[in-house]
C-alpha positions as CSV (number, residue, x, y, z in Angstrom):
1,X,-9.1,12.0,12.4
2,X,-5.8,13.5,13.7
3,X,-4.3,11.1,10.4
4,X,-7.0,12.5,7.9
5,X,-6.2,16.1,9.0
6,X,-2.1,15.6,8.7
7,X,-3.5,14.0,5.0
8,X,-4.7,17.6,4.2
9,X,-2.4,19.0,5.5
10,X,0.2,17.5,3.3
11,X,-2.3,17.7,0.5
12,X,-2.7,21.7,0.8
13,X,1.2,22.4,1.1
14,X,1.9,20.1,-1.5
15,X,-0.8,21.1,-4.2
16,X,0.5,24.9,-3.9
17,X,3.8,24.0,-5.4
18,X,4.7,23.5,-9.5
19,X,4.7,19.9,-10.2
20,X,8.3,19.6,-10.9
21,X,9.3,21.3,-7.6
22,X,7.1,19.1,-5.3
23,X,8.8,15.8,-7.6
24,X,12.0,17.3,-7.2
25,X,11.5,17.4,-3.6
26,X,10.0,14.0,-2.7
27,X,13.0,12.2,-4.5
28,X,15.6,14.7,-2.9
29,X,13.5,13.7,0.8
30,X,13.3,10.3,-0.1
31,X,17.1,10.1,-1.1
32,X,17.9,11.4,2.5
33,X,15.5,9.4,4.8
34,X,14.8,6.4,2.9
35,X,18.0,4.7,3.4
36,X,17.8,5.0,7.6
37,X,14.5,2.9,7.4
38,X,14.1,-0.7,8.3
39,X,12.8,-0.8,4.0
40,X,16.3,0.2,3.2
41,X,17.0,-3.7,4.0
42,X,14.7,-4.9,2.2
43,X,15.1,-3.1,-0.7
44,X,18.4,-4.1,-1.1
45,X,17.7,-7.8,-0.5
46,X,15.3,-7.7,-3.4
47,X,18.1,-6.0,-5.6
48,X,20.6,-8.6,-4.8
49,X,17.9,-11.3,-5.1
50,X,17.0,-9.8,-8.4
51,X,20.7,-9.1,-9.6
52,X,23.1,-11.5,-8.2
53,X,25.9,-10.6,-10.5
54,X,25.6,-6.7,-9.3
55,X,28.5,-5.7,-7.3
56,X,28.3,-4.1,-4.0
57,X,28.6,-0.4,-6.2
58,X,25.7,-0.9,-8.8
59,X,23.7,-2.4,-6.0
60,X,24.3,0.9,-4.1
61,X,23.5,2.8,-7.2
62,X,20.7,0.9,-7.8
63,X,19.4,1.6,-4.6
64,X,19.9,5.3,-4.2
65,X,17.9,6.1,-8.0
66,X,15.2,3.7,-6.5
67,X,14.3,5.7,-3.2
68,X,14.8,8.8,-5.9
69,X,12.2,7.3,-7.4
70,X,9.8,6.4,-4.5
71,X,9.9,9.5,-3.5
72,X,8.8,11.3,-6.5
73,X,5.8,8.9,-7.1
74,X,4.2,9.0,-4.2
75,X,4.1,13.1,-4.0
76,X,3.5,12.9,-7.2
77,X,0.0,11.3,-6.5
78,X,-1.6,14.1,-4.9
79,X,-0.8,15.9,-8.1
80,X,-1.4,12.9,-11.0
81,X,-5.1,15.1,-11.5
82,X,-2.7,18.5,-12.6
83,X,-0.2,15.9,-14.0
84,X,-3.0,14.2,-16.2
85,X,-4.4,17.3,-17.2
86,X,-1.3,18.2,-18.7
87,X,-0.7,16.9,-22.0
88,X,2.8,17.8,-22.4
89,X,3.3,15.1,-19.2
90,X,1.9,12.2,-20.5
91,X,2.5,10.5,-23.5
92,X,0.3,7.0,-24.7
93,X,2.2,4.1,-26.7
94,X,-0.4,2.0,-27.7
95,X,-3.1,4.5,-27.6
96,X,-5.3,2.8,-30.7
97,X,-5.8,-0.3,-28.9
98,X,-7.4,1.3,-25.6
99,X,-9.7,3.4,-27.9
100,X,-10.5,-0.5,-29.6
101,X,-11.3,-2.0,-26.5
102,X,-13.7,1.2,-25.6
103,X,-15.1,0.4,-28.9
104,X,-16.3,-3.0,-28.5
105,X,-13.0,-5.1,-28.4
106,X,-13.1,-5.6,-24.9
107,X,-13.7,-6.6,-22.5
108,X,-10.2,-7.3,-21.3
109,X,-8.0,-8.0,-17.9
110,X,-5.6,-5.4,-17.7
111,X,-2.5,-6.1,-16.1
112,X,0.9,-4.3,-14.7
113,X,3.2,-3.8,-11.7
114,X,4.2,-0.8,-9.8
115,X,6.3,1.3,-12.1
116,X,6.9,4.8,-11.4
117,X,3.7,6.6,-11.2
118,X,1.3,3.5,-11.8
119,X,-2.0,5.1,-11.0
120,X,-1.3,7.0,-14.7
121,X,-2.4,3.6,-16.2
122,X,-5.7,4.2,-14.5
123,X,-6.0,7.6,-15.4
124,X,-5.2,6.9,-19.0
125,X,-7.6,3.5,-19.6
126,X,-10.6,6.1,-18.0
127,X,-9.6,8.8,-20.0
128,X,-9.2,6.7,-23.1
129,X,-13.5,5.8,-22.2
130,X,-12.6,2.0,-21.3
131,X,-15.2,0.8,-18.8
132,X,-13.0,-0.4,-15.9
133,X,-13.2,-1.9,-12.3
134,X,-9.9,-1.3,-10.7
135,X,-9.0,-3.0,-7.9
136,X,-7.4,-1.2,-4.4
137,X,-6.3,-2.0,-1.1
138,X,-8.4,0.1,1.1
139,X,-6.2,2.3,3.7
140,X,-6.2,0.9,7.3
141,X,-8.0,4.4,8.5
142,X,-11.1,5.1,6.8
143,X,-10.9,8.7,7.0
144,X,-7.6,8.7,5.0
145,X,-9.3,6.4,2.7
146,X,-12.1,8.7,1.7
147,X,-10.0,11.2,0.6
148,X,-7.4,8.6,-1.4
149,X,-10.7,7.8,-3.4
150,X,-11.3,11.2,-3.7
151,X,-8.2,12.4,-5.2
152,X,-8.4,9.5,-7.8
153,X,-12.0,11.2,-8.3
154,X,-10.5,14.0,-9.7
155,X,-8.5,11.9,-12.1
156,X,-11.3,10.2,-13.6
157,X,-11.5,6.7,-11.2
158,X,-14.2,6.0,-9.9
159,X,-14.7,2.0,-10.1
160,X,-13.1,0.6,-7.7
161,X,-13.3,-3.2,-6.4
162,X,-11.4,-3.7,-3.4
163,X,-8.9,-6.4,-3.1
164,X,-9.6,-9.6,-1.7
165,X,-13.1,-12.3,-1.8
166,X,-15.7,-9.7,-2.2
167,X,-13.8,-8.1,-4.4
168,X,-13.2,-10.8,-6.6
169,X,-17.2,-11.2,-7.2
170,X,-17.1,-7.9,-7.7
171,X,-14.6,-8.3,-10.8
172,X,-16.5,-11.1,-12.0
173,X,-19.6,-9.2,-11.8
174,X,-18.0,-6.6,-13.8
175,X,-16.8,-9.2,-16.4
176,X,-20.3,-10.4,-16.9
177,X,-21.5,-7.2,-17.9
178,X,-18.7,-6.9,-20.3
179,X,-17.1,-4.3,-18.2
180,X,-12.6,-4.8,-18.0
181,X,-10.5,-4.9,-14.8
182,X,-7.4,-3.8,-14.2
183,X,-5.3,-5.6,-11.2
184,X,-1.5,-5.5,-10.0
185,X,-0.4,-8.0,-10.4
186,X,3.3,-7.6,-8.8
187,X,2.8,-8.4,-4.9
188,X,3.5,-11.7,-3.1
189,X,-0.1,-13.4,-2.4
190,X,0.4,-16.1,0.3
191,X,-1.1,-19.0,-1.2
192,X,-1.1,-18.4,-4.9
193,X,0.6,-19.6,-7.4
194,X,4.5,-20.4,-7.3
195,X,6.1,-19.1,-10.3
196,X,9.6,-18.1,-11.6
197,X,10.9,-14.5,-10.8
198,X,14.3,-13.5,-11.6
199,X,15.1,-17.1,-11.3
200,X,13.0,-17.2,-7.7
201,X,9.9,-18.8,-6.9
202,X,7.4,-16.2,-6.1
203,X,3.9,-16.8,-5.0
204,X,1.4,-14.8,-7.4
205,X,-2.2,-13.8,-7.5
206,X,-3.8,-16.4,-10.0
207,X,-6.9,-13.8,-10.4
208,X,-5.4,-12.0,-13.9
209,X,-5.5,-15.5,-15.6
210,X,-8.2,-16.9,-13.9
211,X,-10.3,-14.0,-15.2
212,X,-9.6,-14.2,-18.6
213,X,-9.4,-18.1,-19.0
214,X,-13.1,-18.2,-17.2
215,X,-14.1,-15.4,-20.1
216,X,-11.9,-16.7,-23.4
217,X,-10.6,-12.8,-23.0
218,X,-6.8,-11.8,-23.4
219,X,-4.4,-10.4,-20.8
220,X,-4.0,-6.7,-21.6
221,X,-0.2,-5.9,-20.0
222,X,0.4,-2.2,-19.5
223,X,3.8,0.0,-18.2
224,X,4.6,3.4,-17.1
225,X,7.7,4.8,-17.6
226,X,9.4,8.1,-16.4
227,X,10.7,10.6,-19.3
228,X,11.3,13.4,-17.7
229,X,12.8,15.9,-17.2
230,X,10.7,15.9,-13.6
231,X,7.0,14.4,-13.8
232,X,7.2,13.2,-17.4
233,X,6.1,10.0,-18.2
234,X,5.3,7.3,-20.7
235,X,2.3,5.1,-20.4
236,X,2.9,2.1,-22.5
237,X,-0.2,-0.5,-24.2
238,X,2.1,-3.5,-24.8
239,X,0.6,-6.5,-27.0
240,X,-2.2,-8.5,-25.4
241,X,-1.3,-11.9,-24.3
242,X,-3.8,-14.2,-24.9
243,X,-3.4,-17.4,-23.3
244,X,-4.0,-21.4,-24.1
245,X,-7.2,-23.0,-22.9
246,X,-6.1,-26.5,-22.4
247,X,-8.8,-27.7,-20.8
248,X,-6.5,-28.5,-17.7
249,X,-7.4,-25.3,-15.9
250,X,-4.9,-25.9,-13.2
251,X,-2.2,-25.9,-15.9
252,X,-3.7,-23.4,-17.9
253,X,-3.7,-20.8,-14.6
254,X,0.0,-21.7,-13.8
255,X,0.9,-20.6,-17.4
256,X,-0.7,-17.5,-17.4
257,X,1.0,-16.6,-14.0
258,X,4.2,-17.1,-15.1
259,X,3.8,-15.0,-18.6
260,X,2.6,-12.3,-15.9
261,X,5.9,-12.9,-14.0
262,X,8.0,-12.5,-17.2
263,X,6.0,-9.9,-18.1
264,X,7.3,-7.9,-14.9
265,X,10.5,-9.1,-15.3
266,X,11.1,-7.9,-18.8
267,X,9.8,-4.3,-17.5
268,X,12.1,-4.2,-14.3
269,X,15.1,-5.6,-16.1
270,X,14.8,-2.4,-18.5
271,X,14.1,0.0,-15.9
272,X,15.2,-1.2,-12.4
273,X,14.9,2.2,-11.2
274,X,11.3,2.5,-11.0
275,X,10.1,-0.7,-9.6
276,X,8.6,-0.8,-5.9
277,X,11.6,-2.5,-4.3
278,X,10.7,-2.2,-0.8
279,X,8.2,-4.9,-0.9
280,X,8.8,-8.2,0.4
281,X,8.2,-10.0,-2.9
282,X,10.1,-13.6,-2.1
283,X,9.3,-16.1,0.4
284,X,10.6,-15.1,3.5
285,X,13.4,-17.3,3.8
286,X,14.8,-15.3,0.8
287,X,15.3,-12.5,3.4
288,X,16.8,-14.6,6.0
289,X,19.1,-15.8,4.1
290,X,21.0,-12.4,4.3
């Protein structure tokens, strides 16, 4: 409970502040203590990993505007309700085909990674009237939990399928009722599929391309990018990617996983900023190499 009550704590102070003024301050907080944590190191093994031709002063750079970043998304989040609200803060590329899919042109699998404020892709496929299960890792305290699914209550989420077996089914229950899904799909997930990222082989969920293979449905990638000045964004609908059923569904899956990766790598390559860099995306001997 003491971790719940700290939660609303930080909830309280943070919601009486303007928007800009509480993202100005997490990326300003972040700035200072993110580099003397032990995800400082990883960090900038992933941006060496990920830029091997970066010298030892853009990979500083690089990594400095990343914990910038960090640090303005996640305070962000107990605001992205005021933040949505806001029209001025949130602009939609792509905006016709969301409204399609609510239509009648869906279902679909949405895709994407974690890009500056990526529970805005949530908030705009809801608000655009797309039925959506959208998966989550539940918070190790319940408590805390509650109240995480709460706050994206007041955004508009409220189908959620957590990650893992039972929340696979769930997905494919969804599916089956022509509902869509959204899943990121940017994490390392031991056992999955190996495929090329920044010229590394990554192991990748195979669920995305599994999904829409099993339902002949297309890969719907989206993006969030940061506009600003402050809490400005861009939520971007890119072309779907639909891909080839061979019949060899082994093959087939291993394709689609590595569209997904290029697909991630394209967005991270235009804006390295705002990818989650503290993640330990590689296989581990990547990061014992170092």
């Amino acid at each position: 409970m003491l971790e719940a009550a700290l939660f609303d704590a930080a909830s309280a102070l943070i919601r009486a502040f303007p928007i800009d003024s509480v993202s100005n301050f997490g990326g300003s907080l972040f700035s200072v203590l993110g580099p003397l944590t032990r995800a400082n190191r990883v960090a900038e093994r992933n941006l060496r990993i990920a830029f091997p031709q970066a010298d030892d002063t853009e990979i500083s750079r690089l990594l400095r505007l990343q914990w910038i970043e960090l640090g303005r998304s996640l305070t962000e989040l107990l605001l992205l309700d005021r933040i949505v609200a806001d029209t001025d803060r949130v602009q939609v590329e792509g905006e016709a085909r969301l409204g399609a899919i609510a239509a009648g042109a869906g279902p679909v699998v949405f895709i994407s990674g974690h890009f500056s404020a990526f529970e805005l892709m949530a908030a705009v496929i809801v608000r655009a009237g797309v039925e959506c299960q959208v998966t989550y890792r539940a918070m190790n305290n319940p408590y805390v939990d509650e109240r995480v699914r709460k706050n994206r209550f007041r955004y508009g989420v409220r189908l959620f399928a957590p990650k893992g077996l039972d929340g696979a089914r769930e997905l494919m229950r969804a599916l089956q009722r022509g509902e869509s899904v959204a899943l990121m799909n940017d994490q390392k997930f031991n056992g999955g599929v190996a495929a090329p990222l920044f010229g590394h082989m990554a192991h990748t969920a195979p669920g995305p391309s599994t999904f829409a293979l099993r339902f002949g449905i297309p890969l719907q990638p989206m993006s969030v990018q940061r506009v600003g000045p402050g809490a400005r964004f861009k939520v971007i609908v890119h072309d779907p990617i639909r891909l080839e059923d061979t019949g060899d569904r082994e093959a087939d899956i291993e394709a689609g996983v590595r569209r997904i990766n290029a697909f991630i790598e394209d967005r991270v390559r235009a804006r390295p900023t705002e990818w989650f860099w503290v993640h330990r995306r590689w296989p581990n001997e990547e990061y014992r190499r170092s």
